[in-house]
N, C-alpha and C positions, 0 to 999 in steps of 0.2 A: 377032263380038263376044266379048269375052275374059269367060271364066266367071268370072272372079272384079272384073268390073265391076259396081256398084249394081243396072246392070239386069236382071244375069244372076242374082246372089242374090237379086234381089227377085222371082223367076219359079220359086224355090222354092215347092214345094207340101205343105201340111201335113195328111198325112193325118187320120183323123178320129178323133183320139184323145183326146181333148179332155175331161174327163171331166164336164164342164158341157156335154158335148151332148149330145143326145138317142141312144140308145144304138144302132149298129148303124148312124146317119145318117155319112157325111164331110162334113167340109169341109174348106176350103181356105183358107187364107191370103195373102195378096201378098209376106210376109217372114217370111223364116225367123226363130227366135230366134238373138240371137247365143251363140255358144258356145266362147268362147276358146281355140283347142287349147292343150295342153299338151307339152314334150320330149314323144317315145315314151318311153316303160319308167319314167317320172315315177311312182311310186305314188301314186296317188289317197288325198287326205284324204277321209274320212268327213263327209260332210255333216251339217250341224245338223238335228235333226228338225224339218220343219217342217208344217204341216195343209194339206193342200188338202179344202174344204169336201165338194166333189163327189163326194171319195172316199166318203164315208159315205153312199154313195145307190148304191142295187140297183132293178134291172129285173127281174122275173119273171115268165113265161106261165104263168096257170091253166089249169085242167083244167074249173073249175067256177068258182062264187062262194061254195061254203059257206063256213060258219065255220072248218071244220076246213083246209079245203084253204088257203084264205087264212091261217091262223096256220102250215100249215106251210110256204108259199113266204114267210111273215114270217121264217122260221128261216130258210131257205136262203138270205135274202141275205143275212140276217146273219153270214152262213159265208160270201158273195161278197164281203163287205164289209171279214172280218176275213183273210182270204186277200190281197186290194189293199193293205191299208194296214200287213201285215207283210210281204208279197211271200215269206210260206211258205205252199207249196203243200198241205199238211197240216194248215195253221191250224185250220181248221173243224169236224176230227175232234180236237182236243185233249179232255179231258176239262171243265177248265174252260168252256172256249166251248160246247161242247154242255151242261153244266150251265144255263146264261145261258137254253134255250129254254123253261125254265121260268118265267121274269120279262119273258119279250122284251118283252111292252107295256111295262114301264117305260123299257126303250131307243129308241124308236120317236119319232121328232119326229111326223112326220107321214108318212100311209099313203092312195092314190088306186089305184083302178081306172080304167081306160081299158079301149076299145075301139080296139085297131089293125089294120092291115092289111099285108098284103105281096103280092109278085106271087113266082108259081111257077111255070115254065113257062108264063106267058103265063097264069095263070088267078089269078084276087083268092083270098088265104086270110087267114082274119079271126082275130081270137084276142083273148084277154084279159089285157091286163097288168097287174100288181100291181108301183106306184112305192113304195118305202118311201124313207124317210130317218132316218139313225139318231143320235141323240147321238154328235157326237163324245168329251166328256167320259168317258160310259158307254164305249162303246168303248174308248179308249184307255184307261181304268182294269182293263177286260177284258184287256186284252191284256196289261197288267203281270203281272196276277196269274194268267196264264197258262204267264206265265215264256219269254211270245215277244217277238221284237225288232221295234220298229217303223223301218219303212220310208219316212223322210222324203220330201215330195214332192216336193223337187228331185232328178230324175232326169233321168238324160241319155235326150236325144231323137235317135235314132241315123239316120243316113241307109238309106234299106232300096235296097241294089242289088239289083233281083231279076232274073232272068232265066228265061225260061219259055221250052219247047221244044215243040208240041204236036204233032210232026213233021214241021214247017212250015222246023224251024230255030230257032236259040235267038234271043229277042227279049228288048228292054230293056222294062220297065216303067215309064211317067214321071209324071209328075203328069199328064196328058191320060187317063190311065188307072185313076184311082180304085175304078173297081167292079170291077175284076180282082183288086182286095185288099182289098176288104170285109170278108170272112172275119178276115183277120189283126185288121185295125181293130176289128171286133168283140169280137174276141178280146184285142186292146190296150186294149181300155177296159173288159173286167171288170178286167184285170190292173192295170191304173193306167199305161200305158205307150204312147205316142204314137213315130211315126214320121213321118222325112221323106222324101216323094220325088223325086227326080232332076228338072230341067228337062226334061233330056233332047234335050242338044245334040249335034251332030256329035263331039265327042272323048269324050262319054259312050256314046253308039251304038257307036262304034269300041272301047271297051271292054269288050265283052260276051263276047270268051273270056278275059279275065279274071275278069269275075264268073264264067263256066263252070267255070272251075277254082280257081275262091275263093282268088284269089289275093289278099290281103289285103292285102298294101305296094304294090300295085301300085292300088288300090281307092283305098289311105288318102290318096292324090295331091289323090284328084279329090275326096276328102270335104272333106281342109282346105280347099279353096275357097268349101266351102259354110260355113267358122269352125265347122266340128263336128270335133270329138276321137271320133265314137262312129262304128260302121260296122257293118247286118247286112247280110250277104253270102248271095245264096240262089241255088239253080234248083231250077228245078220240070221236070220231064220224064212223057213217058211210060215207065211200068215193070207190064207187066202182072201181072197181069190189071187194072191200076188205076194208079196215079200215086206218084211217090215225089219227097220233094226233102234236098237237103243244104246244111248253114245252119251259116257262121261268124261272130261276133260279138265284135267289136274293140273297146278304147277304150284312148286314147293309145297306139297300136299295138302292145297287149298282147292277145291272144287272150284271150277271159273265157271262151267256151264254142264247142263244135262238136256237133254232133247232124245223125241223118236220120231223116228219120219217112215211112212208107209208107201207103197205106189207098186204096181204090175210091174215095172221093168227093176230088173234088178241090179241093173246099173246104175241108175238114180238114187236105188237104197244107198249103194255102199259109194257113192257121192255124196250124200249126203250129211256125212261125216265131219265134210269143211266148213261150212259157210255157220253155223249157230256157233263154232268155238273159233272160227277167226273172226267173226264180231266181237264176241265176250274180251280174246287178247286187246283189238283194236280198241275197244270202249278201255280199257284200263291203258294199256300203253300212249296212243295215240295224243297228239301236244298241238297245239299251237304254234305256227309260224310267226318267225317276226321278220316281218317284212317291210316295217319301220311304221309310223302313224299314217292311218287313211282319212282321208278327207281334201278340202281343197288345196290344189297345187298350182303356182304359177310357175311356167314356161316361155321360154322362148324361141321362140320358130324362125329361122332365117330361110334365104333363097325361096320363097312365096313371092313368086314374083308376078305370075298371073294370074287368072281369075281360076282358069283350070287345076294352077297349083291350090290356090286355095278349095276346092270342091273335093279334090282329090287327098287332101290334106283331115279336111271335116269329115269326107267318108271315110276314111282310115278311123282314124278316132272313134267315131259311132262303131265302130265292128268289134272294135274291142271291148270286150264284157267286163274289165276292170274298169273302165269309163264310165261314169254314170251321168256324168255332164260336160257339154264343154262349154264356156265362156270368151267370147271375143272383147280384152280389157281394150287392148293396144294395140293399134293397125301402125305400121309405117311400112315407106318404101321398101319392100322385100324382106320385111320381116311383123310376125303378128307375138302379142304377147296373150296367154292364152291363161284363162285359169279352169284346171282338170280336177274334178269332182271324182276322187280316184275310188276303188275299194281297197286298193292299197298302199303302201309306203312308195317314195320314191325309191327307197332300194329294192324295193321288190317289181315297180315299172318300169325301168333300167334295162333289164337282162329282157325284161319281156320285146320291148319295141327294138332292141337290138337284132331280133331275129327275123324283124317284119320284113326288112328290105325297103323300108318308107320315113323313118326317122334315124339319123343316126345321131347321138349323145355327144355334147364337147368334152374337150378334155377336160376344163376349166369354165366353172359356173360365171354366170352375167354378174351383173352388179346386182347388191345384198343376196348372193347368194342363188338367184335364180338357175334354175338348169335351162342346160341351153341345147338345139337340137339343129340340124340341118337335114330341109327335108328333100329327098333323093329323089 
């Protein structure tokens, strides 16, 4: 049967990268996406920013159930969160974003605990997971005035040739083999990045000292068949005292990135796989938000009617990490005009404070334009 007959693309298997699944689960699809190759050496346009919903939701194991613990795995995903949807690997240590963990409840749609399970060597081990979901709006407003680029979600879904040697002899990995790359899959889904793998037919088998020697124009044959422009290229071998592999990562037959990473557990190797070539995408693809001019903004504030509202009013403001200053222009009865040192546009402050629960937006700006807010 010829690979590039309907039935052979449709026997494409889609790893579990999926960011609407359940985190660490695969699945599997009966068809690939299609994915138009392009000439080789064609530079790639930059894709429009676009949201995929799923990105703004983090998985994290506690330790416990306090309060403390749970507000600081609330932080950590929101650093897994804003790591995915800039595709920089440093995001989370920004000064910015880690300011934000002083307001995180404002950012928060919604936040569950579970009870899940796993197998370990053949024995059940139980844990406790913390689902958060986080404003996109908030987010993406964060990320402007962080001065990081966001990473739209159309992203290429790369074909993954791997090959693995356990001394046995180098073998293909195909879709009949999904939990030999869990790890990675796991790993693709904090990162926002999905793979596909091989049928795994007779001229793909027959090509496995090509993937041995990452040989990449010789790979990129069998990819276009699959209508993908993308290709990771791996092996995994033994290197003691522990495991090592080497990983090249194509699109429209331009090399983007090449990396080896070594370590005892051999899950970590064949993880290893994501994070050096979804940076490489993220550094080419990834844009800038326009979330209109940052800098000084006047406001005005109605219903400040006591001195509480006012306290309660200026600590709001201070928690917000797009805030970099507030100024008291204009006091009058029940209303202050305020001018906000923002890091970002008013259209990009808008959606953000609409989610607080503490400012709500008029419909119709003050006089010359000012915005106008009523605080709740």
């Amino acid at each position: 049967m010829p690979l590039n007959s309907p039935l052979a693309v449709a026997r494409l298997i889609v790893i579990a990268l999926l960011l609407a699944a359940s985190p660490g689960h695969a699945q599997t699809a009966g068809k690939a996406d299609d994915q138009a190759a392009t000439p080789p050496g064609t530079p790639a346009a930059k894709p429009k920013p676009t949201r995929n919903p799923a990105f703004y939701n983090a998985e994290l194991t506690l330790s416990s159930q306090n309060a403390a613990e749970r507000r600081g795995a609330t932080i950590r995903a929101l650093g897994q969160v804003v790591v995915r949807v800039t595709g920089n690997p440093q995001a989370a240590v920004n000064a910015v974003i880690r300011r934000a963990g002083s307001s995180i409840e404002a950012m928060v749609l919604d936040s569950k605990v579970r009870q899940d399970s796993d197998t370990v060597n053949g024995v059940p081990v139980y844990k406790t997971v913390l689902s958060v979901s986080f404003d996109p709006d908030s987010v993406d407003g964060l990320i402007a005035a962080a001065g990081l680029k966001f990473w739209t979600s159309t992203r290429p879904k790369p074909i993954l040739w791997l090959a693995i040697n356990d001394g046995r002899g180098a073998r293909l990995v195909t879709g009949q083999q999904t939990t030999v790359v869990k790890p990675l899959a796991t790993r693709g889904l904090e990162r926002g990045m999905r793979f596909l793998l091989p049928a795994g037919n007779a001229a793909e088998q027959a090509a496995v000292n090509s993937i041995w020697a990452l040989n990449a124009p010789a790979m990129q044959v069998l990819t276009n068949r699959y209508r993908n422009d993308s290709q990771l290229i791996g092996k995994v071998y033994r290197q003691p005292p522990g495991w090592a592999a080497d990983w090249v990562l194509t699109r429209d037959g331009v090399e983007l990135a090449r990396w080896s990473f070594s370590d005892a557990d051999p899950r970590k190797v064949i993880a290893s796989g994501v994070d050096e070539g979804a940076n490489a995408i993220a550094k080419r693809d990834a844009v800038s938000l326009d979330t209109g001019v940052s800098g000084p903004q006047l406001v005005d504030i109605s219903s400040v009617n006591t001195q509480s509202d006012y306290l309660r009013l200026m600590s709001y403001l201070q928690t917000l990490a797009v805030v970099r200053k507030v100024t008291v222009v204009e006091a009058r009865p029940g209303q202050l005009r305020l001018q906000l040192d923002l890091g970002v546009g008013m259209r990009g402050f808008l959606p953000m404070v609409a989610t607080g629960g503490v400012l709500v937006p008029d419909s119709e700006p003050g006089a010359g334009g000012v915005t106008r807010f009523s605080l709740q």
